[in-house]
MINU-676502 format. One record per residue (C-alpha): x, y, z. Coordinates in steps of 0.5 Angstrom, whole numbers, plus 2048, in hexadecimal, padded with zeros to 3 digits. Layout:
% residues N
+-----+-----+-----+
!   u !   v !   w !
+-----+-----+-----+
!   X !   Y !   Z !
...
+-----+-----+-----+
This chain:
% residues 194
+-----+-----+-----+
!   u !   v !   w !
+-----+-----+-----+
! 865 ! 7E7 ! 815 !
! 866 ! 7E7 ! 81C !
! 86A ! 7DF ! 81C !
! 864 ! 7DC ! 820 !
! 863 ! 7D4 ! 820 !
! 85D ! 7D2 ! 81E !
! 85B ! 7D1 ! 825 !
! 85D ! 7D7 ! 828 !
! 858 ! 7DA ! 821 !
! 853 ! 7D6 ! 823 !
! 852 ! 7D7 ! 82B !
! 854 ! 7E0 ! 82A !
! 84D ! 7DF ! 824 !
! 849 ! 7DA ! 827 !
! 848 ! 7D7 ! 81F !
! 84A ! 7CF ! 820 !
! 852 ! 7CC ! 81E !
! 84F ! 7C7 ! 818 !
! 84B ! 7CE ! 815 !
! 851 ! 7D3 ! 816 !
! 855 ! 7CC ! 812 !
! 851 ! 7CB ! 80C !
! 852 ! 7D3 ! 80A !
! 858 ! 7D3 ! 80B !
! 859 ! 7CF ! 806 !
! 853 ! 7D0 ! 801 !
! 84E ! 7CA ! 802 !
! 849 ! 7CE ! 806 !
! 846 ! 7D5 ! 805 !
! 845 ! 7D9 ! 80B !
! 83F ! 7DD ! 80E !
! 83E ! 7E3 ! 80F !
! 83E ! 7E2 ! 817 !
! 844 ! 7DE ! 816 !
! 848 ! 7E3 ! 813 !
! 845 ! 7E9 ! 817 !
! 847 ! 7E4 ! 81E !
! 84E ! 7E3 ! 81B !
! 850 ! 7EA ! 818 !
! 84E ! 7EC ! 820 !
! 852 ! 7E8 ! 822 !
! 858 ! 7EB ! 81E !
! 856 ! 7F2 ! 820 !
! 854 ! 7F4 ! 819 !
! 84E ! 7F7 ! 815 !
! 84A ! 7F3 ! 80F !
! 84D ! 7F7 ! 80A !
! 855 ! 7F8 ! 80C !
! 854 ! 7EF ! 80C !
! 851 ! 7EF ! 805 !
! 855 ! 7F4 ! 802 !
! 85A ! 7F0 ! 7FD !
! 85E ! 7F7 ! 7FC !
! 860 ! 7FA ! 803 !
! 85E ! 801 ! 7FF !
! 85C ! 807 ! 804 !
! 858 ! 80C ! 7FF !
! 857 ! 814 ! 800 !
! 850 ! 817 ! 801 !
! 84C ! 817 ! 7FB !
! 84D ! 80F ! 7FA !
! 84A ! 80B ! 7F5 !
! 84A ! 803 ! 7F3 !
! 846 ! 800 ! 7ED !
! 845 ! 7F9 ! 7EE !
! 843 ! 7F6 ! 7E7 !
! 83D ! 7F0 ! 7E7 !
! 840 ! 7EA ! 7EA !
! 846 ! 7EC ! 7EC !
! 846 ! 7ED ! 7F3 !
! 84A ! 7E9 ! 7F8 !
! 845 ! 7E2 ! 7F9 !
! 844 ! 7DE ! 7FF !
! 83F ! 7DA ! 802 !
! 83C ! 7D5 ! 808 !
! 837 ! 7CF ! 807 !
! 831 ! 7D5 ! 808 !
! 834 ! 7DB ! 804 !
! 838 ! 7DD ! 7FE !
! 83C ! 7E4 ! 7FF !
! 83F ! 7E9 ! 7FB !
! 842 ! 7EF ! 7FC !
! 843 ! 7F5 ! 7F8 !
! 847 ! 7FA ! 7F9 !
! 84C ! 7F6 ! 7FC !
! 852 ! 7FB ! 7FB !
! 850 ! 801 ! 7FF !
! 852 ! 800 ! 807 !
! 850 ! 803 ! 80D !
! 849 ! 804 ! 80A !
! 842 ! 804 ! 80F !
! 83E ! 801 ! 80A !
! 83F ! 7F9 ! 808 !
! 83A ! 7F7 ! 802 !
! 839 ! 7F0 ! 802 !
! 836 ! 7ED ! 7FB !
! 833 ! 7E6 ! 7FE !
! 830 ! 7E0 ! 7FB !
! 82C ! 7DD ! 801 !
! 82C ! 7D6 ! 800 !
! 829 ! 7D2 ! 806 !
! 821 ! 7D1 ! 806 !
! 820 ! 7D0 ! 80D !
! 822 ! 7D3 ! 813 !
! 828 ! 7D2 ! 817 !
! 829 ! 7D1 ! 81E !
! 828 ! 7D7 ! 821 !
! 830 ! 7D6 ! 825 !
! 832 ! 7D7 ! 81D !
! 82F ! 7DD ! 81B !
! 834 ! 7E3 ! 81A !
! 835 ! 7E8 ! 81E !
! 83A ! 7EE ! 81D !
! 83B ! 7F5 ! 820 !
! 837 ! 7FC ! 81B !
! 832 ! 7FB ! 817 !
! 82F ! 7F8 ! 812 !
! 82B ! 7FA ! 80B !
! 828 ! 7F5 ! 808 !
! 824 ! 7F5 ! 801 !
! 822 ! 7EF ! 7FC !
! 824 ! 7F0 ! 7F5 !
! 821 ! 7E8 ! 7F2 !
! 81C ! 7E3 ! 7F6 !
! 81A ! 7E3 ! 7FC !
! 81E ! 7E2 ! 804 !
! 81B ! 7E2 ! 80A !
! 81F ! 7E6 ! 810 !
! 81F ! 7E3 ! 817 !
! 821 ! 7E7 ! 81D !
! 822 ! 7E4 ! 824 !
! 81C ! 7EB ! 826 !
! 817 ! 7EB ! 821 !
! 813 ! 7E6 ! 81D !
! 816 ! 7E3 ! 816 !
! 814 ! 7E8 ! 811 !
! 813 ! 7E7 ! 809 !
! 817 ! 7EC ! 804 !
! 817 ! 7EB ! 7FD !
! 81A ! 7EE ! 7F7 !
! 81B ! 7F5 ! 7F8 !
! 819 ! 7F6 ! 7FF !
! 81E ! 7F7 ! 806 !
! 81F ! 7F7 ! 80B !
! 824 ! 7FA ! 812 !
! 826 ! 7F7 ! 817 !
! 82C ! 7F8 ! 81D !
! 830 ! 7F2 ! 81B !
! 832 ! 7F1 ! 822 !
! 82C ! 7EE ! 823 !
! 82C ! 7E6 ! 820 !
! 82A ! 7E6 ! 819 !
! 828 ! 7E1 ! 814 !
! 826 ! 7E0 ! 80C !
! 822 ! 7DB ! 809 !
! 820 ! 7DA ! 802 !
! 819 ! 7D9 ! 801 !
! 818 ! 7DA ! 7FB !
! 818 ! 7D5 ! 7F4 !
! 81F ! 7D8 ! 7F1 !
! 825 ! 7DB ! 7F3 !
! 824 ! 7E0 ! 7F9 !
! 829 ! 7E6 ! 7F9 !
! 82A ! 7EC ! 7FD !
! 82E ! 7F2 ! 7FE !
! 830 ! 7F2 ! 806 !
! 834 ! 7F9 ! 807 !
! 838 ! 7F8 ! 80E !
! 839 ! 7FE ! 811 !
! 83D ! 800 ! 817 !
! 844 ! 804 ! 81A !
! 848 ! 7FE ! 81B !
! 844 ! 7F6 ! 818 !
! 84A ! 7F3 ! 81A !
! 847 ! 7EC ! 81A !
! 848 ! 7E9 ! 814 !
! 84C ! 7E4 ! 810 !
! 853 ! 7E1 ! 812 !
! 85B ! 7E1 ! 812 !
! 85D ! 7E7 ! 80C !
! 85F ! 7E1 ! 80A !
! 859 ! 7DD ! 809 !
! 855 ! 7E4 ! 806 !
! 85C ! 7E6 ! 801 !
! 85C ! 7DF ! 7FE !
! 854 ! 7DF ! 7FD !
! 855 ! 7E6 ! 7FA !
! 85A ! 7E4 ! 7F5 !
! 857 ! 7DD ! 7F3 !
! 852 ! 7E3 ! 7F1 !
! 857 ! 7E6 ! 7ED !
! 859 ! 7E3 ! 7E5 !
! 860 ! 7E1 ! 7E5 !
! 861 ! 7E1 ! 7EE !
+-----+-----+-----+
C-alpha cells in the first residue's frame, strides 16, 4: 500500500517484524492491538483497512451482515468478526469476540486504542481488567464502558464459550490491523469463490 518493507512497517507501528510476517502470509491472525498499531502507522482508519470494497456511501447508509459472515480474524486470546465491513468512514466499529484466554495477560500486553469502548456479554462470563480500576466480573447481559485508551484486558472465566459484543467508538481508530493487502486477502478468503 505504501511500498514499505517489513521493517520499516514494524518500527513506523511498533508490532514486531516475525507478527507483521506471519499475517502477511496467513499463518497467524492478528489482534485488535496489532491491527490498531499498524492501521496508525498507515495513517488509516479501522474501517477504511477492513472494507473489501472501497465504496464511499451517501447519508442514510445501511449494512446487513448475515450470521457468520463477517470478516473473521483472530490472536491467541481472542477470536474477532466484524460486521458491517462495507460501510467506510464510519465512527462506530462492532467487534463480535470470542474471548478465549483464561488467564490474564501480561499487563505490557493489553490492548490500548484511541475512543471509547462499549462492551456487552451475550454468552458465558468474562472478566475485564484495566490498568485504573480492579478486575470485575461481567456475565450474560451485563456491560460495561470504558476509554480504551486506557489499558485493557479480557478473560473468559466462565465453564463454556465467552462472547461479547465490544463497539469501539471514535472519530479516527486508526490503529488497527495491516498492509491493505494483508487486510483485502483475509477479506477475500472470506468470500466463496476469491
Amino acid at each position: 500500500m505504501r511500498g514499505w518493507t517489513l521493517t520499516q512497517l514494524s518500527q513506523a507501528s511498533g508490532v514486531a517484524i516475525g507478527t507483521l510476517s506471519k499475517v502477511e502470509n496467513g499463518k497467524s491472525g492478528a489482534s485488535f492491538d496489532t491491527v490498531s498499531r499498524v492501521a496508525s502507522a498507515l495513517r488509516l482508519q479501522f474501517d477504511d483497512v477492513l472494507a473489501p470494497t472501497g465504496k464511499k456511501f451517501a447519508s442514510g447508509r445501511r449494512s446487513v451482515t448475515k450470521a457468520g459472515e463477517g470478516i473473521r480474524f483472530g490472536f491467541r486470546s481472542y477470536n474477532y468478526e466484524i460486521p458491517c465491513n462495507d460501510l467506510i468512514s464510519k465512527a462506530m466499529i462492532p467487534l463480535l469476540m470470542t474471548i478465549k484466554t483464561r488467564e490474564v495477560l501480561p499487563a505490557d500486553q493489553w490492548a490500548s486504542h484511541p475512543g471509547e469502548e462499549y462492551i456487552h456479554v451475550i454468552a458465558g462470563a468474562i472478566e475485564l481488567y484495566t490498568e485504573v480500576y480492579g478486575p470485575v466480573r461481567l456475565e450474560k447481559g451485563d456491560s460495561a464502558y470504558i476509554d480504551s485508551l486506557m489499558p485493557h484486558a479480557f478473560v473468559n472465566v466462565g465453564k463454556g464459550d465467552a462472547r461479547m459484543l465490544s463497539i469501539c467508538l471514535s472519530g479516527s481508530l486508526r490503529e488497527l490491523f495491516g498492509e491493505a493487502e494483508v487486510v483485502d486477502r483475509a477479506a477475500r478468503q472470506q468470500r466463496p469463490g476469491a
